[in-house]
PyMOL Python script that loads the backbone (N, CA, C, O; Angstrom):
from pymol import cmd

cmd.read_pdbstr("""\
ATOM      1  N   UNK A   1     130.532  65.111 115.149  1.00  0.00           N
ATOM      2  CA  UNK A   1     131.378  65.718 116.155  1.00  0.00           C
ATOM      3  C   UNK A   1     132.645  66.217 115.495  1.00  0.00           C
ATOM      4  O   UNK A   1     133.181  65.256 114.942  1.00  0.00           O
ATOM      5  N   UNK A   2     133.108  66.956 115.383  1.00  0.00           N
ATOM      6  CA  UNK A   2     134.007  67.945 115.280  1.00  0.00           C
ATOM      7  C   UNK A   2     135.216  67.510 116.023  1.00  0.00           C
ATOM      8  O   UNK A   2     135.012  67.073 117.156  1.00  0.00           O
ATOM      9  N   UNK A   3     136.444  67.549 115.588  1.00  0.00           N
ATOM     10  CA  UNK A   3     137.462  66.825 115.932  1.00  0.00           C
ATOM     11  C   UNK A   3     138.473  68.137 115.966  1.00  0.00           C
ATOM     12  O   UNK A   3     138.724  68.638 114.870  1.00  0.00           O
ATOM     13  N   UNK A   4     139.067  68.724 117.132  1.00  0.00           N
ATOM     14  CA  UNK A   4     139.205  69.816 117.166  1.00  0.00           C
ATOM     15  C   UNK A   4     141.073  69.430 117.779  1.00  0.00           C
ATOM     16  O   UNK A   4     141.438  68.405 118.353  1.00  0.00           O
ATOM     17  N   UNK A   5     141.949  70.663 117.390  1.00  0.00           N
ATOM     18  CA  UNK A   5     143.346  69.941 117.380  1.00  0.00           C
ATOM     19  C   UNK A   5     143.608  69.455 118.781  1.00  0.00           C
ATOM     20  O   UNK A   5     144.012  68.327 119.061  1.00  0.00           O
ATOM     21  N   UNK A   6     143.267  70.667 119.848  1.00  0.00           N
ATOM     22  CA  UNK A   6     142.992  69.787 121.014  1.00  0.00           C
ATOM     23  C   UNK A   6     142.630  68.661 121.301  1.00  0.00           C
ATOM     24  O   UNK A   6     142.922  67.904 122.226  1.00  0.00           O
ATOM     25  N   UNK A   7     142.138  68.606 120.665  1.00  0.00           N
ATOM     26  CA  UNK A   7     140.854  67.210 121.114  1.00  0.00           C
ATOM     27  C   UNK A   7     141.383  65.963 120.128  1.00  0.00           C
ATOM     28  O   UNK A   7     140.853  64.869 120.320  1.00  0.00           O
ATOM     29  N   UNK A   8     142.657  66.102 118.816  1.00  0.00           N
ATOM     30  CA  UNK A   8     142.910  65.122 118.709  1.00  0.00           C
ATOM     31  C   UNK A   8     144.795  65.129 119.210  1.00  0.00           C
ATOM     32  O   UNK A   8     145.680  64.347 118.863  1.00  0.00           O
ATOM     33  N   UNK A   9     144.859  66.287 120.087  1.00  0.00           N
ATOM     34  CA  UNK A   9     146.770  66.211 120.693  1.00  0.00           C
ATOM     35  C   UNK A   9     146.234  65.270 121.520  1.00  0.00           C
ATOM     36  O   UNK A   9     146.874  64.223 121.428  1.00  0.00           O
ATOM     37  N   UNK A  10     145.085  65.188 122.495  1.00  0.00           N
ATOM     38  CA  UNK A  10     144.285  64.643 123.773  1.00  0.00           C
ATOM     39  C   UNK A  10     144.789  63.326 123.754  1.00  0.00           C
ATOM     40  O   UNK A  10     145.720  62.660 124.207  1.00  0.00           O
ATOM     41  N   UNK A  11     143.296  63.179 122.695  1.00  0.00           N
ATOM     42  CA  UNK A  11     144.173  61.538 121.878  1.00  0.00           C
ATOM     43  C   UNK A  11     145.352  60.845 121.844  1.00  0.00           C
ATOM     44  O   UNK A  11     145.735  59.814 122.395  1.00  0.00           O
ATOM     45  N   UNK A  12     145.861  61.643 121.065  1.00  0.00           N
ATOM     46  CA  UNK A  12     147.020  60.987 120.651  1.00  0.00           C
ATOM     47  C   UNK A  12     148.336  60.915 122.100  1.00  0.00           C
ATOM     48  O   UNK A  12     149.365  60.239 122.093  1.00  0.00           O
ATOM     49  N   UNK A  13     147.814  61.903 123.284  1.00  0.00           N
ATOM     50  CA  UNK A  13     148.506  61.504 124.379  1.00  0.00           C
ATOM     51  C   UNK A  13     148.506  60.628 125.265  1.00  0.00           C
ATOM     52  O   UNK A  13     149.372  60.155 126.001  1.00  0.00           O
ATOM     53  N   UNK A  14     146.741  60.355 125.017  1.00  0.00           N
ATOM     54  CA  UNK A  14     146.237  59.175 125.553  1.00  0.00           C
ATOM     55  C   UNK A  14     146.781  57.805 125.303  1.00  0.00           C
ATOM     56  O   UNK A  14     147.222  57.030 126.151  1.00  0.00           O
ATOM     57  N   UNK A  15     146.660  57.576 123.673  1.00  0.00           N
ATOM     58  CA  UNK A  15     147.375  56.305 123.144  1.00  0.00           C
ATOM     59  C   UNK A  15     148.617  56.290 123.528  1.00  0.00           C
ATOM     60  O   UNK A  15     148.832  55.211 124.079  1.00  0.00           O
ATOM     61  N   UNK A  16     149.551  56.957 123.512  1.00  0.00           N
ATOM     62  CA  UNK A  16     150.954  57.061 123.567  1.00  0.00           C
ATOM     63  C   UNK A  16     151.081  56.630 125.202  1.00  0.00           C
ATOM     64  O   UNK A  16     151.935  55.947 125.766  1.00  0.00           O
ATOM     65  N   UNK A  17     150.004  57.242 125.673  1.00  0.00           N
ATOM     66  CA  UNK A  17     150.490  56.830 127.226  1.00  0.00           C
ATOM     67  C   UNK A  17     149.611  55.260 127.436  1.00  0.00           C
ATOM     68  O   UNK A  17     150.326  54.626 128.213  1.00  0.00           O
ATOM     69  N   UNK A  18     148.896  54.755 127.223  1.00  0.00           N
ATOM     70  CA  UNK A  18     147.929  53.772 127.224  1.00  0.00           C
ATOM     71  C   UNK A  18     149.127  52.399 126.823  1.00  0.00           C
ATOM     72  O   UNK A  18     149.360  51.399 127.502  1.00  0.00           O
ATOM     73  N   UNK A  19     149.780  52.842 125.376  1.00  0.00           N
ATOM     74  CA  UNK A  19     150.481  51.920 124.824  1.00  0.00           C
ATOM     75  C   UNK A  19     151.706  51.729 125.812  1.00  0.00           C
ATOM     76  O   UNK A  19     152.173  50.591 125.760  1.00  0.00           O
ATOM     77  N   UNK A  20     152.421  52.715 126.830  1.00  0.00           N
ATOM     78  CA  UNK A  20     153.496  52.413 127.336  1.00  0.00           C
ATOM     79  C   UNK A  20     153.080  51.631 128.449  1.00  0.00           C
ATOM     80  O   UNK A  20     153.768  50.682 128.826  1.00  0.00           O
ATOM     81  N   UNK A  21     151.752  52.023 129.144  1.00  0.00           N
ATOM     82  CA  UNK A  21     151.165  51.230 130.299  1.00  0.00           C
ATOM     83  C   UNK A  21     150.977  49.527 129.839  1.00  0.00           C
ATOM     84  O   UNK A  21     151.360  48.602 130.555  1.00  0.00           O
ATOM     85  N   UNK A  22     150.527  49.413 128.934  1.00  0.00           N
ATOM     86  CA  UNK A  22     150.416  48.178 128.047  1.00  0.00           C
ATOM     87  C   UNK A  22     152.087  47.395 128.063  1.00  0.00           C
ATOM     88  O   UNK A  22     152.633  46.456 128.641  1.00  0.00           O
ATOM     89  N   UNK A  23     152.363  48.214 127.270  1.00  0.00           N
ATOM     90  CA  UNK A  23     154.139  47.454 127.116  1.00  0.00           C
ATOM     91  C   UNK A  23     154.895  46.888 128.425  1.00  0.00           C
ATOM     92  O   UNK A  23     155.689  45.958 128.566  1.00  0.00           O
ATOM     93  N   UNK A  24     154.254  47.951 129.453  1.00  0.00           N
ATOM     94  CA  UNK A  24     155.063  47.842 130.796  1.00  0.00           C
ATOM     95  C   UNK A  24     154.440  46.168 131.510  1.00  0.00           C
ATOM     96  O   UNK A  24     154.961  45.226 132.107  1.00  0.00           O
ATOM     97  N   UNK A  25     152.860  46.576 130.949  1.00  0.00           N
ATOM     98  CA  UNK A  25     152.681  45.233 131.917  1.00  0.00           C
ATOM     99  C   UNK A  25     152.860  43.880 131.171  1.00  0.00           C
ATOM    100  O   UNK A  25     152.784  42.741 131.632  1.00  0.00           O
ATOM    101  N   UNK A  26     153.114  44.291 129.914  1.00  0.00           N
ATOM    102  CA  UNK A  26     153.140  42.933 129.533  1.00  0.00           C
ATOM    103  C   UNK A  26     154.407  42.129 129.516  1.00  0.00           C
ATOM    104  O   UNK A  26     154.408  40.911 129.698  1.00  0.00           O
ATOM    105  N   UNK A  27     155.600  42.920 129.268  1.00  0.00           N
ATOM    106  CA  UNK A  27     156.782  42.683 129.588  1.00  0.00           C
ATOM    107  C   UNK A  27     157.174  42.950 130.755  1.00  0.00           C
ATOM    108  O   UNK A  27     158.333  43.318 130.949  1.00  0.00           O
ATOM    109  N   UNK A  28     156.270  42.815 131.765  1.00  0.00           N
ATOM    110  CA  UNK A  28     156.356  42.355 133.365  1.00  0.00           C
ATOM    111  C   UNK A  28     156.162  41.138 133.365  1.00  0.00           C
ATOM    112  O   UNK A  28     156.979  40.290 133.723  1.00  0.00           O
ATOM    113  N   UNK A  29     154.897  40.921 132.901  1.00  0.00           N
ATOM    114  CA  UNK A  29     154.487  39.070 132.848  1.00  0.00           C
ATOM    115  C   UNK A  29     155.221  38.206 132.209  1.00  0.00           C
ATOM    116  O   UNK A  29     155.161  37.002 132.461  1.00  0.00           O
ATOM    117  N   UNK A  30     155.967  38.691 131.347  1.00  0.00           N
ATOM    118  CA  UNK A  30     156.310  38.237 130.310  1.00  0.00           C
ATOM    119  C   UNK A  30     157.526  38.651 129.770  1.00  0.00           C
ATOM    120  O   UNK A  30     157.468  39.089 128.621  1.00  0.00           O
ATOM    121  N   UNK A  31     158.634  38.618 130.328  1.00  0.00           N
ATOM    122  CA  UNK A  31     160.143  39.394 129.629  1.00  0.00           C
ATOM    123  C   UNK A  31     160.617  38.572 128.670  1.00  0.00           C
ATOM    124  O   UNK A  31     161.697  38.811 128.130  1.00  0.00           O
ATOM    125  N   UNK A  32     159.868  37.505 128.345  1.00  0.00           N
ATOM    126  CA  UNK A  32     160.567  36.904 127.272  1.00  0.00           C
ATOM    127  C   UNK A  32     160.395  37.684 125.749  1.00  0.00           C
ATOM    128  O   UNK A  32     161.171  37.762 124.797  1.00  0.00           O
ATOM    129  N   UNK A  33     158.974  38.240 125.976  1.00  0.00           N
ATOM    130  CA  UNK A  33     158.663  39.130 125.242  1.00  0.00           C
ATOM    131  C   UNK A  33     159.591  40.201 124.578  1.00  0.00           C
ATOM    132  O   UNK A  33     159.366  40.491 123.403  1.00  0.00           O
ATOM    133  N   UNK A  34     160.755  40.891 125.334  1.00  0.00           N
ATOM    134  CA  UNK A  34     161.418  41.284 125.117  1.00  0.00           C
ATOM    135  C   UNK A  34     162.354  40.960 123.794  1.00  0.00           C
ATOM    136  O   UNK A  34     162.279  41.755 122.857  1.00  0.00           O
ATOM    137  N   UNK A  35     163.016  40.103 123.711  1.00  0.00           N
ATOM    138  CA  UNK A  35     163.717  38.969 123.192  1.00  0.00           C
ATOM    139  C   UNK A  35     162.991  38.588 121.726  1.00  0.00           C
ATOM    140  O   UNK A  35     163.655  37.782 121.075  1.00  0.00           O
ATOM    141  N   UNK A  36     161.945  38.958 121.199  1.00  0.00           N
ATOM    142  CA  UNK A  36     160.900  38.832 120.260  1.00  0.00           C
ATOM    143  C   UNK A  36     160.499  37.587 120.462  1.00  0.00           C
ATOM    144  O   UNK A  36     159.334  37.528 120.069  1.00  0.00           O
ATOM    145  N   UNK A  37     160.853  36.544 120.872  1.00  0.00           N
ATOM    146  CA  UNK A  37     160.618  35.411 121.251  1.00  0.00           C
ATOM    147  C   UNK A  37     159.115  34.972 121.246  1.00  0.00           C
ATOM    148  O   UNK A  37     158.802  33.829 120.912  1.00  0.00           O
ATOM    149  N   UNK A  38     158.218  35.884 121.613  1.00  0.00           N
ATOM    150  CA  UNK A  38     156.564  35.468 121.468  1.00  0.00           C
ATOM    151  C   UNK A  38     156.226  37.341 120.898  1.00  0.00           C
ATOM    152  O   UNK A  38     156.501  38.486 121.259  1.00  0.00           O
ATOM    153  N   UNK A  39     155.415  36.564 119.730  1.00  0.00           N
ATOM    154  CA  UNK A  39     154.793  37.862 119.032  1.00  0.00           C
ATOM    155  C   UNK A  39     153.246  38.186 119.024  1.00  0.00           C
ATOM    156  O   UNK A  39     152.466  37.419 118.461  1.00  0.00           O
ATOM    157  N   UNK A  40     152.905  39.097 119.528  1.00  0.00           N
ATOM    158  CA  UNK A  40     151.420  39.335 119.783  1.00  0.00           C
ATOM    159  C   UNK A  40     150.128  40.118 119.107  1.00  0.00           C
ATOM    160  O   UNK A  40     149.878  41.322 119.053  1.00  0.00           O
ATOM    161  N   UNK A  41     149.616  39.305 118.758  1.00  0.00           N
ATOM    162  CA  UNK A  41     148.550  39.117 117.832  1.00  0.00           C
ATOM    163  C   UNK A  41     147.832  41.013 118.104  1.00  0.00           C
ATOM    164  O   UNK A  41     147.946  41.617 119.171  1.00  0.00           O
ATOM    165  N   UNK A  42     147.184  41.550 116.910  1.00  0.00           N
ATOM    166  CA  UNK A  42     147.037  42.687 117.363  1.00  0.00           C
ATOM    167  C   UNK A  42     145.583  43.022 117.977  1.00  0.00           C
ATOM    168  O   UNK A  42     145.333  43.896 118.807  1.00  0.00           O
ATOM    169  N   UNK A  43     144.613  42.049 117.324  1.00  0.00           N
ATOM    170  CA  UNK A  43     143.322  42.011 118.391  1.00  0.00           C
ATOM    171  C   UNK A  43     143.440  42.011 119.767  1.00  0.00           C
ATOM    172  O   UNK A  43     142.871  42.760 120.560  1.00  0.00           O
ATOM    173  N   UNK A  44     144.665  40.605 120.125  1.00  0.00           N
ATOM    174  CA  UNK A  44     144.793  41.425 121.934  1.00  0.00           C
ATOM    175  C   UNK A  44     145.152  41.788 122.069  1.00  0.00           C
ATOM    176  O   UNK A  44     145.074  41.824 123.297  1.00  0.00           O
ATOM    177  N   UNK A  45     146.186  42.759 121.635  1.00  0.00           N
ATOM    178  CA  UNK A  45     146.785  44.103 121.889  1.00  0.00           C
ATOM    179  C   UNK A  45     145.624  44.978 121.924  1.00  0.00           C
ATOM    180  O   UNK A  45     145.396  45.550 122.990  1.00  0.00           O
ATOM    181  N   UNK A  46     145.224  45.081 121.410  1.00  0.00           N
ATOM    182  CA  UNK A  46     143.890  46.112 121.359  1.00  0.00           C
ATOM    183  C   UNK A  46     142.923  45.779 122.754  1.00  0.00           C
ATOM    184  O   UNK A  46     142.762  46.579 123.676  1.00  0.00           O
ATOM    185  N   UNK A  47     142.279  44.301 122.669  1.00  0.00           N
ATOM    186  CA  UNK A  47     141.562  44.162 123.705  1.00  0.00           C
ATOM    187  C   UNK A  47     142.081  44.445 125.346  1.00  0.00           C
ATOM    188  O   UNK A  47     141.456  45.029 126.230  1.00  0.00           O
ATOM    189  N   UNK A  48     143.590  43.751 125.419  1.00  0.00           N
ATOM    190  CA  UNK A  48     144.575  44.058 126.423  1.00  0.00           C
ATOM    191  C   UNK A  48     144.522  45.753 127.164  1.00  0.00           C
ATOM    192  O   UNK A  48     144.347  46.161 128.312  1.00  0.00           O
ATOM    193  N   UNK A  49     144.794  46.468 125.730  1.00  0.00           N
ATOM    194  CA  UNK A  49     144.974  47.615 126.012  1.00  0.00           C
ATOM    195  C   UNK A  49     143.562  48.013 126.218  1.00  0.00           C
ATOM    196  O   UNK A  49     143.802  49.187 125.933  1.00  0.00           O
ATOM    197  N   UNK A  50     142.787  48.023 126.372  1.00  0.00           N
ATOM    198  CA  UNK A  50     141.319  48.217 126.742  1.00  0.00           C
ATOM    199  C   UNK A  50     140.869  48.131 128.145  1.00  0.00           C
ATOM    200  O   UNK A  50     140.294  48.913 128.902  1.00  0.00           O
ATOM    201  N   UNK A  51     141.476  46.505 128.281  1.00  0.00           N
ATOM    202  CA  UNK A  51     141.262  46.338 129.879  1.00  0.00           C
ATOM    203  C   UNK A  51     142.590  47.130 130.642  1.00  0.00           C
ATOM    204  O   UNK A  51     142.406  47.505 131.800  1.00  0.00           O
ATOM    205  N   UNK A  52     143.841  47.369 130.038  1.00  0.00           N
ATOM    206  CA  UNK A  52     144.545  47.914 130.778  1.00  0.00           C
ATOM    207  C   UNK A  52     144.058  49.548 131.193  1.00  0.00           C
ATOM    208  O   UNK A  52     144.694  50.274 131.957  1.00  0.00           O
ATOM    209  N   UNK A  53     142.734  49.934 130.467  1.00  0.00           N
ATOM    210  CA  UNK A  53     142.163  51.007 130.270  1.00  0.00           C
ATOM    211  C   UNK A  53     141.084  51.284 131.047  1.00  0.00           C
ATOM    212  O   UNK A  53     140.664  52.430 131.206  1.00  0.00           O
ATOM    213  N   UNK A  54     140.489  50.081 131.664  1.00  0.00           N
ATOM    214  CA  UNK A  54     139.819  50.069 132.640  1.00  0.00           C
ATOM    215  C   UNK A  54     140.105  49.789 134.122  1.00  0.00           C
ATOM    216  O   UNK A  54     139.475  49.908 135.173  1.00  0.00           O
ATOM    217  N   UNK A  55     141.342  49.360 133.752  1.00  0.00           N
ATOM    218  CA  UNK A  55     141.778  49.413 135.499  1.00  0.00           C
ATOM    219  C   UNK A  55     142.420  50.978 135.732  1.00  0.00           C
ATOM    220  O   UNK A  55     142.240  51.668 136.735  1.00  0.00           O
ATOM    221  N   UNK A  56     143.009  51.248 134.845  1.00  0.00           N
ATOM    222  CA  UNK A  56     143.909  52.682 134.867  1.00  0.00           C
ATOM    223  C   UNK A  56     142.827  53.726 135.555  1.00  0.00           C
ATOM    224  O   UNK A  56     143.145  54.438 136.508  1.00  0.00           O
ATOM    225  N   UNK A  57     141.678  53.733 135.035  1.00  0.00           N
ATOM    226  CA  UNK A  57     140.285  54.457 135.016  1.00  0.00           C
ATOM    227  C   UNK A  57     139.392  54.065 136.356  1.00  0.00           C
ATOM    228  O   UNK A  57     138.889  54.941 137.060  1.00  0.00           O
ATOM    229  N   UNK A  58     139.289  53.011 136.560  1.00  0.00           N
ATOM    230  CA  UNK A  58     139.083  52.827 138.335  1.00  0.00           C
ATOM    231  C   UNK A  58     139.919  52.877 138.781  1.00  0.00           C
ATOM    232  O   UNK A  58     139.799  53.863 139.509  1.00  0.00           O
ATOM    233  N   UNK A  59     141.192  52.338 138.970  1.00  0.00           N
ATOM    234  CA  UNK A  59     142.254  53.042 139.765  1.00  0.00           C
ATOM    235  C   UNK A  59     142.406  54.648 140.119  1.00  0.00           C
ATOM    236  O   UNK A  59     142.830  55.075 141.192  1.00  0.00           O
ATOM    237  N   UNK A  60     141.993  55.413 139.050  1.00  0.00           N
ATOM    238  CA  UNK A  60     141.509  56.980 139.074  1.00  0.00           C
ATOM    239  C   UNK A  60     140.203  57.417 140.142  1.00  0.00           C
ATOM    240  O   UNK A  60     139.946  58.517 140.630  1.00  0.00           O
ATOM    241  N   UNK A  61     139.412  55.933 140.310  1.00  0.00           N
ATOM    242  CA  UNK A  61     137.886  56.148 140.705  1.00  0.00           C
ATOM    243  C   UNK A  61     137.434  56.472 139.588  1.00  0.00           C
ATOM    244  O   UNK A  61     136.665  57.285 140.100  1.00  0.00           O
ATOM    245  N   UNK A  62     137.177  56.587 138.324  1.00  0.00           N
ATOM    246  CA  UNK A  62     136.778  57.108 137.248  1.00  0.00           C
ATOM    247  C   UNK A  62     135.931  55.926 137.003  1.00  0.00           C
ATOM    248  O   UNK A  62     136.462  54.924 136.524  1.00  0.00           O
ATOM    249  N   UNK A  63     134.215  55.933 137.377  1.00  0.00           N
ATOM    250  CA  UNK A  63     133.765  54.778 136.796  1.00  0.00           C
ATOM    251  C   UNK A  63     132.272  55.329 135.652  1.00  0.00           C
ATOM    252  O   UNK A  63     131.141  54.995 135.299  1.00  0.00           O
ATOM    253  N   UNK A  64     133.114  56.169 135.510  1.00  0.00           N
ATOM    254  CA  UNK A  64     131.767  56.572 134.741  1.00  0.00           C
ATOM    255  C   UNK A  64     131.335  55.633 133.479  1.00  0.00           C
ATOM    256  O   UNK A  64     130.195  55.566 133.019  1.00  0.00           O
ATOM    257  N   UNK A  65     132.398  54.974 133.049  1.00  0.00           N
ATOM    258  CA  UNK A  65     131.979  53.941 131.740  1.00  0.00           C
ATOM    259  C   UNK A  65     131.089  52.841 131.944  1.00  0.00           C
ATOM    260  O   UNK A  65     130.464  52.369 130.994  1.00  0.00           O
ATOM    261  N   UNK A  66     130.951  52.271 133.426  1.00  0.00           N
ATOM    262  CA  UNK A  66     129.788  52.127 134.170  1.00  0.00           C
ATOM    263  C   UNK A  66     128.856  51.759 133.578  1.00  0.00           C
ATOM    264  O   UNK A  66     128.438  50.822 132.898  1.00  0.00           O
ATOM    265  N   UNK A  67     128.444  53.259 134.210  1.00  0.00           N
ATOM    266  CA  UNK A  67     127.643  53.647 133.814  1.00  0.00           C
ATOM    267  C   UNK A  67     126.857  53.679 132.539  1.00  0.00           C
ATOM    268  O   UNK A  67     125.630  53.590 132.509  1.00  0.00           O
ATOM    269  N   UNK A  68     127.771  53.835 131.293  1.00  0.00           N
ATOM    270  CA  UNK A  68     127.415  53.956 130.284  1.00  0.00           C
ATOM    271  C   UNK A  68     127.332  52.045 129.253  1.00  0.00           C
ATOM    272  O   UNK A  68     127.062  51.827 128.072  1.00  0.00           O
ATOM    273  N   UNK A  69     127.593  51.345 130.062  1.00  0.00           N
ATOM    274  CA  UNK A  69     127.415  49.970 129.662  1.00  0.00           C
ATOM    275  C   UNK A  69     128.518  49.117 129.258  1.00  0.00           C
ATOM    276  O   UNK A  69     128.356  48.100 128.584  1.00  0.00           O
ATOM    277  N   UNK A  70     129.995  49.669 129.806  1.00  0.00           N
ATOM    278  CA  UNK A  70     131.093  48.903 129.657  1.00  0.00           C
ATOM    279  C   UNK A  70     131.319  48.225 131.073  1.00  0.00           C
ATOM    280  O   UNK A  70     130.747  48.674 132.066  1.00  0.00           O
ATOM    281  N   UNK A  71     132.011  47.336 131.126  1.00  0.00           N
ATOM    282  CA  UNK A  71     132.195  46.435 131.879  1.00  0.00           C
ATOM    283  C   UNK A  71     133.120  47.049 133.259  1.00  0.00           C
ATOM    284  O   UNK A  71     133.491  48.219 133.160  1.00  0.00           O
ATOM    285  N   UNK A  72     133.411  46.448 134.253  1.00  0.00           N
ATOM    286  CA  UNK A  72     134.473  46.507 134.732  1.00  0.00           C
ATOM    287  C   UNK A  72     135.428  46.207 134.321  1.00  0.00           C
ATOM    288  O   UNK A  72     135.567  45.818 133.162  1.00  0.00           O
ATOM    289  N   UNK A  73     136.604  46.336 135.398  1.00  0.00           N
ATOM    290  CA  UNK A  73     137.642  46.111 134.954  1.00  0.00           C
ATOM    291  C   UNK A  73     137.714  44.832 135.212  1.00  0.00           C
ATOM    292  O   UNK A  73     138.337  44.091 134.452  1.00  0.00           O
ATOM    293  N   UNK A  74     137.000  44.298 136.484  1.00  0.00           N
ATOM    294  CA  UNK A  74     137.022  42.847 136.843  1.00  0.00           C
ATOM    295  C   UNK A  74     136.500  41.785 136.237  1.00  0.00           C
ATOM    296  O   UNK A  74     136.897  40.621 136.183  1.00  0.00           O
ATOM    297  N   UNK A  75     134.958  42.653 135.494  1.00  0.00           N
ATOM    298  CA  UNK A  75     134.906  41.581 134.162  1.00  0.00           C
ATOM    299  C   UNK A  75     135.493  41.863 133.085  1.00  0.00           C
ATOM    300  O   UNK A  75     135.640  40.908 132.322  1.00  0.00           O
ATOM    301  N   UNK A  76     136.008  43.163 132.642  1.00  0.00           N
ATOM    302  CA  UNK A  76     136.386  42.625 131.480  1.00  0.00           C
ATOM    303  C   UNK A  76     137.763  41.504 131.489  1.00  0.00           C
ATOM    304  O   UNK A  76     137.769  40.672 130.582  1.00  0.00           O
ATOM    305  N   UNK A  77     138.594  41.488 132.217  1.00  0.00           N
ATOM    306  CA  UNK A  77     140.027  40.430 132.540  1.00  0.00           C
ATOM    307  C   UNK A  77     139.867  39.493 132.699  1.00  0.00           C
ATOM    308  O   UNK A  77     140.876  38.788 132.658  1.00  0.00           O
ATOM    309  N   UNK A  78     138.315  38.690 133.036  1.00  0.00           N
ATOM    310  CA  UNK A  78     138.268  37.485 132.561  1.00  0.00           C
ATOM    311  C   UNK A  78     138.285  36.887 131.443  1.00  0.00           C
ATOM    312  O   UNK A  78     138.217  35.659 131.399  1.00  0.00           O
TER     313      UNK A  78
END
""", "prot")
cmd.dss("prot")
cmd.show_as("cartoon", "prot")
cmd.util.cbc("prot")
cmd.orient("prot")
C-alpha cells in the first residue's frame, strides 16, 4: 500500500488528536498526573489510547471495526 502525503497528514492528525483525547481523560481521572507524580508506562498508553479509540468511533456510530474482528469498546475497557 502506498502511503500517499494525504494519507500520511490523515495520520498524523489522527494521532495528534487521539493523543489529546487520551491526555484529557486521563488527567480527568487522575490530576495528580499532572504534577508528574505517577508516570505511565507506554504499553498502556498505547493500549489506553486504543480503547480511547473505540469509544471515540462508536460514539461516531462508526462500528465498522466490528465487524472486522476488534472488540468493542465495552470489551475492550475491561
Amino acid at each position: 500500500m502506498e502511503v500517499t502525503e494525504a494519507l500520511e497528514a490523515a495520520i498524523v492528525r489522527n494521532a495528534e488528536f487521539l493523543a489529546g483525547v487520551t491526555f484529557r481523560a486521563l488527567t480527568t481521572q487522575y490530576p495528580e498526573s499532572l504534577t508528574g507524580e505517577i508516570r505511565w508506562h507506554g504499553a498502556f498508553l498505547i493500549e489506553f489510547g486504543a480503547v480511547v479509540q473505540l469509544a471515540y468511533w462508536e460514539g461516531q456510530e462508526i462500528l465498522a471495526h466490528q465487524k472486522e474482528g476488534l472488540p468493542s469498546y465495552a470489551e475492550a475497557r475491561q
